[in-house]
C-alpha positions as CSV (number, residue, x, y, z in Angstrom):
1,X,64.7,-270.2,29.6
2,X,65.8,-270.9,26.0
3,X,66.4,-268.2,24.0
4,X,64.0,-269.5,20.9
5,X,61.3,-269.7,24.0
6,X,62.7,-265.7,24.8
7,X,62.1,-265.0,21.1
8,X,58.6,-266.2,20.7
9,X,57.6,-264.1,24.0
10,X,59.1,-261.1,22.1
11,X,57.2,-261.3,19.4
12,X,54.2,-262.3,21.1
13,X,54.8,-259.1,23.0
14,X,55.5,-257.2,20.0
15,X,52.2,-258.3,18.6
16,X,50.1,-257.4,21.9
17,X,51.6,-254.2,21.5
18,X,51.0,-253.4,18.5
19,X,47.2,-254.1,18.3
20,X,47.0,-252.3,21.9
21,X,48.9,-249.0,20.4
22,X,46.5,-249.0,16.8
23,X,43.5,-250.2,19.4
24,X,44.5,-247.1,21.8
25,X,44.7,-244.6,19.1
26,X,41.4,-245.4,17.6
27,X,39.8,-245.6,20.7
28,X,41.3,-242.0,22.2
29,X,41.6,-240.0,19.5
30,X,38.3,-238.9,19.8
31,X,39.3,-237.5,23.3
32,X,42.1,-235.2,22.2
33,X,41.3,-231.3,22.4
34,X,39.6,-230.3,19.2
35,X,42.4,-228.4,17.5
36,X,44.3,-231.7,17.4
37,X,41.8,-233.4,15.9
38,X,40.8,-231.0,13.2
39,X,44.6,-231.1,12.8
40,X,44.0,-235.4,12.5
41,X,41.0,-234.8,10.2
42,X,42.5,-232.1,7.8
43,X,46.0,-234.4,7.4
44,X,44.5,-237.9,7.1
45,X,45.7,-239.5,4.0
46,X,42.9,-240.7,1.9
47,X,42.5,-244.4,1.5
48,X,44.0,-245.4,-2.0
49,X,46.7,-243.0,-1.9
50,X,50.3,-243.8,-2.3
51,X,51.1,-243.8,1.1
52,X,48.1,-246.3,1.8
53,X,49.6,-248.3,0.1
54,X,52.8,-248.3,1.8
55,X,51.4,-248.9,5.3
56,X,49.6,-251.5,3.8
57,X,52.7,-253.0,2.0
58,X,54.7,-252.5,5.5
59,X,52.2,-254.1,7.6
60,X,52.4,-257.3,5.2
61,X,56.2,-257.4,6.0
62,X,56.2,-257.2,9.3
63,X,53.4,-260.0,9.9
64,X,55.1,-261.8,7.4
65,X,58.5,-261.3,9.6
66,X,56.4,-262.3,12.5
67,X,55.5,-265.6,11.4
68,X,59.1,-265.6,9.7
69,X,61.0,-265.6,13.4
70,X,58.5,-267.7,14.6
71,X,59.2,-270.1,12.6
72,X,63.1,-269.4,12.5
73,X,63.0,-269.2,9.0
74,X,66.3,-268.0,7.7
75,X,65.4,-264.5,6.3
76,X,62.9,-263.8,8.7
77,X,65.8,-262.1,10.6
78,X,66.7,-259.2,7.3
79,X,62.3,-259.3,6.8
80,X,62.1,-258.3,10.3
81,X,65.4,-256.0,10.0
82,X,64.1,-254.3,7.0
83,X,60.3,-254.1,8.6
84,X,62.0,-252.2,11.1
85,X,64.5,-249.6,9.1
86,X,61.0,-249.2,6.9
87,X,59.1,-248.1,10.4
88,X,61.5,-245.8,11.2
89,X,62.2,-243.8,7.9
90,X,58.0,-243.6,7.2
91,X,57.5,-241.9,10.4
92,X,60.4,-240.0,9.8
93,X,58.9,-239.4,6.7
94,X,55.3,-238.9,7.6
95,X,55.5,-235.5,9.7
96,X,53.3,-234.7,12.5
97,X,52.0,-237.2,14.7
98,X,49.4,-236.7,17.1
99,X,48.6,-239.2,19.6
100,X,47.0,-240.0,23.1
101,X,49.3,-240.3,26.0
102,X,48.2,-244.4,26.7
103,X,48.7,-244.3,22.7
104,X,52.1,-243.2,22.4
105,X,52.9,-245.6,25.7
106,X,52.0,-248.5,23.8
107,X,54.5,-247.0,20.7
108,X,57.2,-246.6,22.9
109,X,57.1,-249.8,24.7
110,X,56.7,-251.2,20.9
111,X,59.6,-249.8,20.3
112,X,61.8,-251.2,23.0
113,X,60.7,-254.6,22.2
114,X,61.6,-254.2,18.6
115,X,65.0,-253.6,19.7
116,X,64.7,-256.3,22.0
117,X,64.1,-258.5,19.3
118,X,66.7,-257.1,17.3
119,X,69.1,-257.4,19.5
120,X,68.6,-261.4,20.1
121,X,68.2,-262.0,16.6
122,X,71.7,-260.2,16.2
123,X,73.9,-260.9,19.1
124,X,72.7,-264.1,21.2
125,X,72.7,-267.7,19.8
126,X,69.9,-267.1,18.0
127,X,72.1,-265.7,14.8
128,X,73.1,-269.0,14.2
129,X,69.8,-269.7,13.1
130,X,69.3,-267.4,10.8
131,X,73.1,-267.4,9.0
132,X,73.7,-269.3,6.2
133,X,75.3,-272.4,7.1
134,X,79.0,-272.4,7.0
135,X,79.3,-276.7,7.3
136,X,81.5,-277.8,4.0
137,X,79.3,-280.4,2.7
138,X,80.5,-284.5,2.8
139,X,83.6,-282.9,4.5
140,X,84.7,-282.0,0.7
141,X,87.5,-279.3,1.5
């Protein structure tokens, strides 16, 4: 198998897990004891608030890295790079998290293949396509 054929199954993994994890959580928070979710309800960020914006913003990158590897665009690799550092300092950031256990399956398994991704992106022959071309042009020295 190719490994631009790899990539695309990645990312179409990454996807699938992505809306399974936000599906999840929506779907079984409702069943988590009732101290967690009066701990949900009392530290839900409003909608509008700075950090609304922020997920917001975030989410834009990462579909926009998405369709970025896709497509083998040359920055999709430091879009994608940065989505990824971003993820990972705002929930460092954010506290407390309270998920289901099906919920933080589909996070974990996200997780792996972000690193998947990051790792052929990095060190296969996939790099190559997102480095800046090191060809002198017209063989001018």
């Amino acid at each position: 198998m190719s490994s631009v054929r790899t990539l695309k199954i990645l990312i179409l993994c990454d996807i699938g897990l992505a809306l399974l994890g936000f599906g999840t959580y929506a779907l079984t928070r409702h069943s988590l004891p009732p101290v967690l979710q009066r701990f949900l309800a009392e530290n839900r960020p409003p909608l509008g608030s700075a950090f609304s914006w922020v997920a917001l913003a975030w989410l834009f990158l990462v579909v926009l890295s998405w369709i970025g590897l896709w497509r083998l665009w040359r920055r999709a690799r430091a879009l994608y790079t940065t989505a990824a550092g971003a993820g990972a300092v705002g929930t460092a950031l954010m506290g407390p998290c309270v998920r289901s256990g099906p919920a933080e399956a589909f996070a974990g398994l996200s997780l792996v293949v972000t690193g998947l991704i990051l790792g052929a992106i990095y060190m296969t022959e996939l790099r190559q396509r997102f480095e800046r071309s090191s060809r002198v042009p017209n063989g001018v020295a």
